[in-house]
C-alpha positions in Angstrom: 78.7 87.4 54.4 77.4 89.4 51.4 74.5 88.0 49.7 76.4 87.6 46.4 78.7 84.8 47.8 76.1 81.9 48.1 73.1 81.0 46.4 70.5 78.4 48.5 67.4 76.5 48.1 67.7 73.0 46.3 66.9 73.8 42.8 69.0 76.6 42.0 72.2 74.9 43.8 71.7 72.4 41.7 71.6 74.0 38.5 74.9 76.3 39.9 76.7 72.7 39.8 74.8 72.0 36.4 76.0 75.2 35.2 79.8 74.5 36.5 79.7 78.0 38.6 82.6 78.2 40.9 81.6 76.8 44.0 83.8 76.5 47.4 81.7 74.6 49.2 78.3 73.5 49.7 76.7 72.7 53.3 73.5 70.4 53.5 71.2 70.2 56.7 72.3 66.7 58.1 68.4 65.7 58.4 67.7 67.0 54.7 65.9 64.5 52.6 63.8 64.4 49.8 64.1 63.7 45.9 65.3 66.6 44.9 68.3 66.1 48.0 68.7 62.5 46.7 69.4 64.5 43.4 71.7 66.7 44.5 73.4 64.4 46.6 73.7 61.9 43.1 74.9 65.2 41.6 77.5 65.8 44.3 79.3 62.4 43.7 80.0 63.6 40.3 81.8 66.6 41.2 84.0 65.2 43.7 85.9 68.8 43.2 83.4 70.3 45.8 83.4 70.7 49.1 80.3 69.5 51.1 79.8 69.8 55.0 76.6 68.5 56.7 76.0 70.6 59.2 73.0 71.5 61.8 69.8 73.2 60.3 70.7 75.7 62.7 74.3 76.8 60.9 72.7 77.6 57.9 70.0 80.1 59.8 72.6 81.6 60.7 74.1 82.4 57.0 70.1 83.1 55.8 67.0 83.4 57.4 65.9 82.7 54.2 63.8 79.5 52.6 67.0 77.7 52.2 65.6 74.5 51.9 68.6 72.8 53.9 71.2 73.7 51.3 73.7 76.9 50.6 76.3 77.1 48.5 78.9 79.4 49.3 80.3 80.8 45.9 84.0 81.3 45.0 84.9 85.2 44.3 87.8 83.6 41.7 88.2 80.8 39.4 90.5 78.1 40.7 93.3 76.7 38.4 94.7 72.9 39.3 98.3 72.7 39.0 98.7 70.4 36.0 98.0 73.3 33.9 99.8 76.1 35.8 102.9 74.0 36.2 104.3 73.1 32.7 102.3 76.8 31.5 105.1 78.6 33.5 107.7 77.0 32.2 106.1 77.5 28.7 106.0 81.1 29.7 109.8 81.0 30.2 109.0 82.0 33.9 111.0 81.4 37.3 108.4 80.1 39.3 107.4 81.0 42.7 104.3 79.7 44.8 103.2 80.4 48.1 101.1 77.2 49.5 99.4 77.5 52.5 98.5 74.9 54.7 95.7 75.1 57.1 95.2 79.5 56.6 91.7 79.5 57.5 91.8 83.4 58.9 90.4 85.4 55.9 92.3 88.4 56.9 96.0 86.4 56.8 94.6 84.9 53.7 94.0 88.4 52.3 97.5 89.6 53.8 99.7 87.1 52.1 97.7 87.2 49.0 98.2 91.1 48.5 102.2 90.6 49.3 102.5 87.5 46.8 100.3 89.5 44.1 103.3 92.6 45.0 106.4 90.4 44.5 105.5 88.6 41.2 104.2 85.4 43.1 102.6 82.9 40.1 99.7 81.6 42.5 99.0 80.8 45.7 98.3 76.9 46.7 95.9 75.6 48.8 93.9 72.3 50.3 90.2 71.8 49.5 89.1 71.3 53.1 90.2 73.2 55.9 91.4 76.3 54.2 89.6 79.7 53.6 87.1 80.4 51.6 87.9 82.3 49.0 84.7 84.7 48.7 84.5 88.4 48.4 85.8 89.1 52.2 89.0 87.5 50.8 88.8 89.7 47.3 88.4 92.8 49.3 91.2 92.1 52.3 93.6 91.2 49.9 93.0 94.5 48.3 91.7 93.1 44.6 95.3 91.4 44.4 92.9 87.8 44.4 91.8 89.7 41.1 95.2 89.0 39.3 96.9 86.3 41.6 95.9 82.5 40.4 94.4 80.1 43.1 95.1 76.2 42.9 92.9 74.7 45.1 94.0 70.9 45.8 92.3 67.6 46.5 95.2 66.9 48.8 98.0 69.1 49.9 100.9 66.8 50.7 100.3 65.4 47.1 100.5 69.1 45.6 104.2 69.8 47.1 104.7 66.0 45.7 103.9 67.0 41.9 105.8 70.1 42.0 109.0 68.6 43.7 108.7 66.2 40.6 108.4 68.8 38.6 111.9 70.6 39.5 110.5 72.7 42.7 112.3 73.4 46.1 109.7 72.8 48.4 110.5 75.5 51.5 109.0 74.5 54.9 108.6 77.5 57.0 108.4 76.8 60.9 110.1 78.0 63.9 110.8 74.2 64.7 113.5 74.7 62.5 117.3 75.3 62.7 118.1 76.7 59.4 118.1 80.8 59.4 115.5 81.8 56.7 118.6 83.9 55.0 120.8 80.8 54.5 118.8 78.6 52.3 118.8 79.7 48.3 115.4 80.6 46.4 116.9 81.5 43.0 115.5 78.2 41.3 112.0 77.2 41.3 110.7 77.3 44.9 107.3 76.7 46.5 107.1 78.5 50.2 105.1 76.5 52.8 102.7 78.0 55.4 101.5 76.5 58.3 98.4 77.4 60.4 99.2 79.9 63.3 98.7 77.2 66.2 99.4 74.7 64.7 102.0 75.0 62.0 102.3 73.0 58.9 101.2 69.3 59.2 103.0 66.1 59.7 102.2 64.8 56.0 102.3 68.1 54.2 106.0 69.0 56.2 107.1 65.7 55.1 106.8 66.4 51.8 109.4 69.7 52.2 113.1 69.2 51.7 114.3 72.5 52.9 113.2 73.6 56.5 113.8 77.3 57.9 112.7 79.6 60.5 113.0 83.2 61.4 115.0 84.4 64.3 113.0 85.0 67.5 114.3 87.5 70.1 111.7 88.7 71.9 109.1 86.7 74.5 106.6 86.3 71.7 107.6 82.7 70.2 106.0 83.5 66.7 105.5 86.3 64.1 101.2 86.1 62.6 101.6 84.0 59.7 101.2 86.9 56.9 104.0 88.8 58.0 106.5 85.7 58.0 104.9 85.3 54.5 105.6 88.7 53.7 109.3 88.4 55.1 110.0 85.1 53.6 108.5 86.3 50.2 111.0 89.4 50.1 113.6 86.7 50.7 113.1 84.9 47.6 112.9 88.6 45.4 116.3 90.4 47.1 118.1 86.9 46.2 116.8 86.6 42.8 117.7 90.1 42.6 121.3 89.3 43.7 121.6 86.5 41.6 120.3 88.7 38.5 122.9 91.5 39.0 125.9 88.7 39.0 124.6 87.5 36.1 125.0 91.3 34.7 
């Protein structure tokens, strides 16, 4: 981890929230006390918007050897944007929307992957949970190539809720898992579509893939039962361009 993606010590983490700096999460030393940690903590149930782990003195020695005081905040490399405002800004814009939300991508190099390819076909922003996601620091930035430079973020309280707003809000919610029977090729993308990602092992959860009306897969022929997550991103996303494509030439 570069030095640049967190800040520690009690004071100056909480003047980073004071200052409303883009923070992804924060971990606190289960056993910290104190009155400047019962000021932080206060502070914390403010901004309900950040991740906080209590973890073992011993993780954090392992980000800093450093007089950490039993707090780090690890910085965001990007500022996040909540759905409210993306959703009805697209439309605004006169755009056909297309999001990529990813459920449970905690590897920052698939992260990286699938941001790159969504920042390459036009993608409006990539969607994902508050907890047990990547973080989005400058390991991301740099795997994704600088596309996390250009491609929007919404980072949700809660996932399944998410895929809930934009369904009201005129989106095909796509489920992609190899559970399912429909070939990737024969559902349509040419309206406003959100692509779900599951987790490698364990695909995309019970309350998030209830949430999805359309569910596809992509065909399997060899002994390997499943493609790494950003390169079924990458196929799926190329899906959704050649048929807009299509659909664009009719129209012509």
């Amino acid at each position: 981890m570069e030095p640049t993606d967190y800040i520690y010590g009690l004071r100056p983490v909480i003047e980073a929230i004071n200052a409303e700096k883009e923070i992804d999460k924060i971990f606190i030393s289960k056993d910290l006390q104190g009155d400047l940690a019962t000021e932080l903590n206060q502070l914390l149930r403010q901004h309900r918007d950040i991740v906080v782990q209590r973890v073992p003195v011993e993780k954090l020695n392992r980000i800093t050897r450093r007089n950490h005081q039993g707090v780090i905040a690890i910085m965001s490399a990007v500022t996040y944007l909540k759905l409210d405002d993306l959703v009805p800004q697209l439309y605004e814009d006169g755009r056909l929307p297309f999001l990529v939300a990813l459920d449970g991508i905690t590897d920052v190099r698939n992260f990286g992957a699938i941001a790159r390819t969504a920042e390459c076909v036009g993608a409006d922003a990539l969607v994902i949970p508050m907890r047990g996601s990547v973080s989005v620091g400058g390991d991301a930035v740099k795997t994704s190539a600088g596309a996390l430079s250009y491609l929007p973020v919404c980072r949700e309280r809660n996932l399944a809720g998410a895929l809930r707003f934009l369904k009201n809000n005129g989106y095909q919610v796509v489920a992609v898992s190899e559970k399912a029977d429909v070939n990737y090729t024969l559902a349509e993308y040419t309206g406003p579509v959100v692509l779900v990602m599951g987790a490698e092992d364990v695909g995309i959860s019970p309350e998030v893939m209830a949430e999805c009306d359309t569910r596809v897969s992509l065909p399997m022929f060899g002994h390997i039962g499943s493609l790494n997550v950003s390169v079924a991103a990458a196929i799926m996303m190329y899906e959704v361009v050649r048929q807009r494509l299509a659909a664009d030439m009719e129209v012509i």
